[in-house]
N, C-alpha and C positions, 0 to 999 in steps of 0.2 A: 504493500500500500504506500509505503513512505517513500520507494525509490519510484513508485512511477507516480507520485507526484513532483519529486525531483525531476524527472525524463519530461513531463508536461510544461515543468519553466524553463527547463535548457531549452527545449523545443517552441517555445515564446520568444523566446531571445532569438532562437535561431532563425524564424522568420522576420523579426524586425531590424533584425541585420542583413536577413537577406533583400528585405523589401528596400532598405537603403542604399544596398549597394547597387542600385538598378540606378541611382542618383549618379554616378561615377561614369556612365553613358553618354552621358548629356552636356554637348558641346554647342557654341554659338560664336560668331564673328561678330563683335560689339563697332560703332563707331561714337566715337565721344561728340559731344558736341562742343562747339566753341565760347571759351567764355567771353561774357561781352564786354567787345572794346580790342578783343585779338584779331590781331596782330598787332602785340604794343612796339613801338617805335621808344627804344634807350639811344641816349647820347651817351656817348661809353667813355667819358672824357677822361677818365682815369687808368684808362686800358685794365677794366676786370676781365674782358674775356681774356685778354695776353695774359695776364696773370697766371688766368685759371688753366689756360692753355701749357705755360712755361712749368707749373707744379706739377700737372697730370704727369708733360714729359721728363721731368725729377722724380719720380714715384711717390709725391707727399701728395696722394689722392685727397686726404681729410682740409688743408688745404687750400686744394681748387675748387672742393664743395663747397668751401668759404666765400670765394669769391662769387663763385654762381649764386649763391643764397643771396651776396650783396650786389648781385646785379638785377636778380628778379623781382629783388626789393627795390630797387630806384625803377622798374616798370608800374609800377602803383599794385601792383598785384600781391594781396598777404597772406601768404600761407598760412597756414594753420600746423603746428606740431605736428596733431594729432594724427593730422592726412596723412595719405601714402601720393608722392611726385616723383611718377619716373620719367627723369632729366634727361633728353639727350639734346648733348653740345656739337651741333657741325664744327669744330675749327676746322678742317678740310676735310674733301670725299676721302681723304685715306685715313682720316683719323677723327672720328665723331662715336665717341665715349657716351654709352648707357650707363644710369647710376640710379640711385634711389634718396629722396630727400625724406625723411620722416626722424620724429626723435625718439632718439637713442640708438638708429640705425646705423651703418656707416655705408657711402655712398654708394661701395661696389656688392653692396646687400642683397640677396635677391629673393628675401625673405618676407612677407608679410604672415601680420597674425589676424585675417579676417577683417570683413568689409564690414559687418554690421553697424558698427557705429564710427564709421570712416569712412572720409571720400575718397578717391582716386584721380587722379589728376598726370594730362599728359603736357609736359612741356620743350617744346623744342629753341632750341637758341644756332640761330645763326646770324653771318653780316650779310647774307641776301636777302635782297630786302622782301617784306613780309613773310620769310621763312618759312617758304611754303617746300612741304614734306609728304610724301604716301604714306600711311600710318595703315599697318594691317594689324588687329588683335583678337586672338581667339580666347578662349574662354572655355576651357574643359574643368566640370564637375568632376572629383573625384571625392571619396569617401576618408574621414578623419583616421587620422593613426587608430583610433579605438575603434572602429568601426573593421578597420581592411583586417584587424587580428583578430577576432571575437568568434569570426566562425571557428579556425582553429583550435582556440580555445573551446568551445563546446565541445568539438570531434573527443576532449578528455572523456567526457560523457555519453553524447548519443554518435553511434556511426553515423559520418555524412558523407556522399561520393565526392567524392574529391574533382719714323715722324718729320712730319715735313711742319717747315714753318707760315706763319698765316703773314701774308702781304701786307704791307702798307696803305694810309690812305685815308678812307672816310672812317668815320670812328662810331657810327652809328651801326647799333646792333637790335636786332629783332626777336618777338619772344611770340609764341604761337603756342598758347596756355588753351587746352581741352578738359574738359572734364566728363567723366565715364558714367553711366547709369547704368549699374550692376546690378542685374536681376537678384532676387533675394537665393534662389538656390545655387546661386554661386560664390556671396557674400562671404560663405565662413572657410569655403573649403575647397581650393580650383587650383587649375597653373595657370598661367598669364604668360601668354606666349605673343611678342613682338615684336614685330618687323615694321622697319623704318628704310625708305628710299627716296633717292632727290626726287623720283616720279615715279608713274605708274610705269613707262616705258621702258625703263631700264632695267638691266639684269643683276646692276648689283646691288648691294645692302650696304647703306650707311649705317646703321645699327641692330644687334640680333640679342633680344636679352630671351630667357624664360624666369618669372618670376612663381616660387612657391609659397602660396596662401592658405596657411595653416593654422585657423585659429588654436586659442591654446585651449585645455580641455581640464575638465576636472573628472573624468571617470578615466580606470585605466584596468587591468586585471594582472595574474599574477599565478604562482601556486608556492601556498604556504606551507613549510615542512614543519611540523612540530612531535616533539617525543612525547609518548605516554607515561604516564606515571609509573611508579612499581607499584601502586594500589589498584591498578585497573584491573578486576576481573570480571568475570559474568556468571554466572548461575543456570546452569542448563541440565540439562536429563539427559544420561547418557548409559544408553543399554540399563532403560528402568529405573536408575539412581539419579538421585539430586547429588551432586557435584558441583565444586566450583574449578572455572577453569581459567587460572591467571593466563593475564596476556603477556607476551615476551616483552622480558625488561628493555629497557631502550626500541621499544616499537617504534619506528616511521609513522605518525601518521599524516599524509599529504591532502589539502585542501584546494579545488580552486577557488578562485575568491575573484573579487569586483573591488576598485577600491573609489572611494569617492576622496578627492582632493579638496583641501578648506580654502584652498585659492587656487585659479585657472592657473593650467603648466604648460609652458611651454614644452613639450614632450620631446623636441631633438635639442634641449640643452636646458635640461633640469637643473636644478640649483638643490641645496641643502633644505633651505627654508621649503621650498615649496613642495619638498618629499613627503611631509607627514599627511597623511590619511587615516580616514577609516576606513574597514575593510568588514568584509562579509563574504559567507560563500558554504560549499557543502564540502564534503571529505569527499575526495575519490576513491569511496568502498558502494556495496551492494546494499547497505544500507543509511538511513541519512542521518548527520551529524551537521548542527548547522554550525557555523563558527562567526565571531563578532572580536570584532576589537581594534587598535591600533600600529601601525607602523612608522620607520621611517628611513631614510638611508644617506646614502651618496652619491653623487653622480658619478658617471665609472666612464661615460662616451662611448659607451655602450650599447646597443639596443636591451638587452637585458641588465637588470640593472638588481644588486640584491642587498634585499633591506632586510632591517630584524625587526618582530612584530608583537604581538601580547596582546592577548585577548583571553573570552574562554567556550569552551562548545558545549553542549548538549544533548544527549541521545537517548535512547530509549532503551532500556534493559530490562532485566526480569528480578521480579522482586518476588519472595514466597508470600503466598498467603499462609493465613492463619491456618496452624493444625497442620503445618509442612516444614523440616528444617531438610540439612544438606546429611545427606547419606540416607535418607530415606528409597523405601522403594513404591516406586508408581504406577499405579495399573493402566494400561491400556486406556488412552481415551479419556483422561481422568492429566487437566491443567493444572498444575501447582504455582503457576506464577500471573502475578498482574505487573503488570507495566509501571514502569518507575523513570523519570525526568532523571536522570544525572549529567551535572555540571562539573566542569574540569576546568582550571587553569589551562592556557597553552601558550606556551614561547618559542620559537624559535624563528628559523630562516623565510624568507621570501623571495623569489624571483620572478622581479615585475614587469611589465612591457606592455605598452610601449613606456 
């Protein structure tokens, strides 16, 4: 009774992960629109673009972001931190640098964590005048870290089928700022894939980024190792006799679990802080043992990552009734035991993922 209630929530899960992962399908070619007042016209009288130009070709990329930042600031146009701007700078067709402007990023980042409550914004900077550019961008759904591993993890439980320099001259530079209206099923969890040319007619690319938008996530899964006690034993009937039959000292007992995170994680570069969860989940035996408790660990750069946990479990065992002790004998057909809730301590290892 108790494991195929268990088999009925793996099997919950396992369709809601299947149902999303049909999300991962689902691709579209967006075009942004123009924000108004673009093509801004800068007087560059301070030579930022050579600037930012001259650091790129030095390798102090953080830098030339500087100067971009303060040149698209003298166009009237004000960023927002919080947004995601991906910059590209024509200094020439052989050399026009894709980057990313958002804070705490750094320019050659090609990471985003979800649109929901962020815009996206395309910016091009060149000195042709009105900087005009072929901007291609597609837009492919894919499913979050917890999502693409969850089937997996069920399969524990139920079988599933498997540089050249820029010329002299006028000093006047051009900014061509679009901004993106991202469908909401693509918001938390896509790649952003794009392609930049002087025109439609040409064959080559002034710029080729792919950008990964991954929001950060608070559910993740795992499987937890904990030892049993030396007290663990059960009470059973064995060839007509009440018996007790201890369980082997230092037993394995392995759970998988689900954890919930008390703040969203970035999942490809965990921190300390943001390791501690709670955790829940069943033993992987033929019968069920739910488990509850805490964890936490360290980043390792790993995709598995192994934290220590504490909690405690549950199960169900055999308790004599009245008018039955152990070494008794028992007729045929004739129950000596009622069911009994036993609770356990448990500590040990975790190996979480994503």
């Amino acid at each position: 009774m108790g494991k195929s209630i268990a088999t009925t929530v793996l099997l919950t899960l396992l369709c809601l992960a299947a149902s999303s992962s049909l999300l991962a399908q689902n691709k579209i070619i967006t075009v942004p629109k123009p924000v108004e007042g673009t093509p801004f016209k800068v007087n560059d009288s301070g030579g930022l673009l050579g600037k930012a130009y001259r650091w790129f070709m030095e390798g102090e990329v953080r830098w030339a972001a500087d100067s971009l930042v303060k040149l698209i600031d003298a166009s009237g146009f004000r960023m927002n931190p919080n947004d995601y701007h991906i910059v590209v700078t024509n200094f020439t067709d052989k050399l026009t640098p894709i980057g990313l402007l958002h804070a705490g990023s750094d320019f050659m980042d090609t990471r985003l964590y979800g649109l929901h409550d962020a815009n996206l914004y395309y910016i091009f900077i060149s000195k042709r005048e009105n900087a005009e550019s072929f901007l291609s961008v597609t837009l492919t759904a894919k499913d979050s870290p917890f999502q693409s591993g969850i089937l997996d993890f069920i399969r524990l439980f139920v079988p599933i089928p498997i540089a050249q320099s820029i010329s002299g001259g006028a000093t006047d530079v051009w900014l061509d700022i679009r901004k993106f209206e991202i469908p909401e099923k693509f918001q938390k969890n896509s790649d952003i894939n794009v392609i930049v040319k002087k025109d439609l007619g040409t064959e080559e690319f002034l710029a080729v980024a792919e950008f990964d938008n991954t929001a950060k996530e608070q559910w993740s899964f795992g499987i937890a190792t904990a030892i049993t006690s030396a007290n663990d034993v059960d009470i059973i009937v064995d060839n007509g006799v009440i018996v007790v039959k201890p369980q082997p000292f230092g037993d394995f007992a392995s759970f998988g679990v689900l954890n919930y995170h008390f703040s969203p994680v970035d999942t490809k570069q965990p921190t300390v802080a943001s390791s501690f969860h709670l955790l829940g989940g069943l033993r992987l035996a033929g019968y069920v043992e739910p488990l509850v408790g805490v964890g936490f660990g360290f980043p390792t750069g790993f995709p598995i990552e192994v934290h220590l946990f504490g909690g405690i479990s549950a199960n169900f065992t055999n308790k004599l009734k009245s008018g039955f002790a152990v070494g008794d004998q028992v007729a045929e057909g004739v129950d000596p035991f009622k069911l009994k809730v036993r609770v356990r301590p448990r500590f040990g290892i975790e190996l979480k993922f994503p």
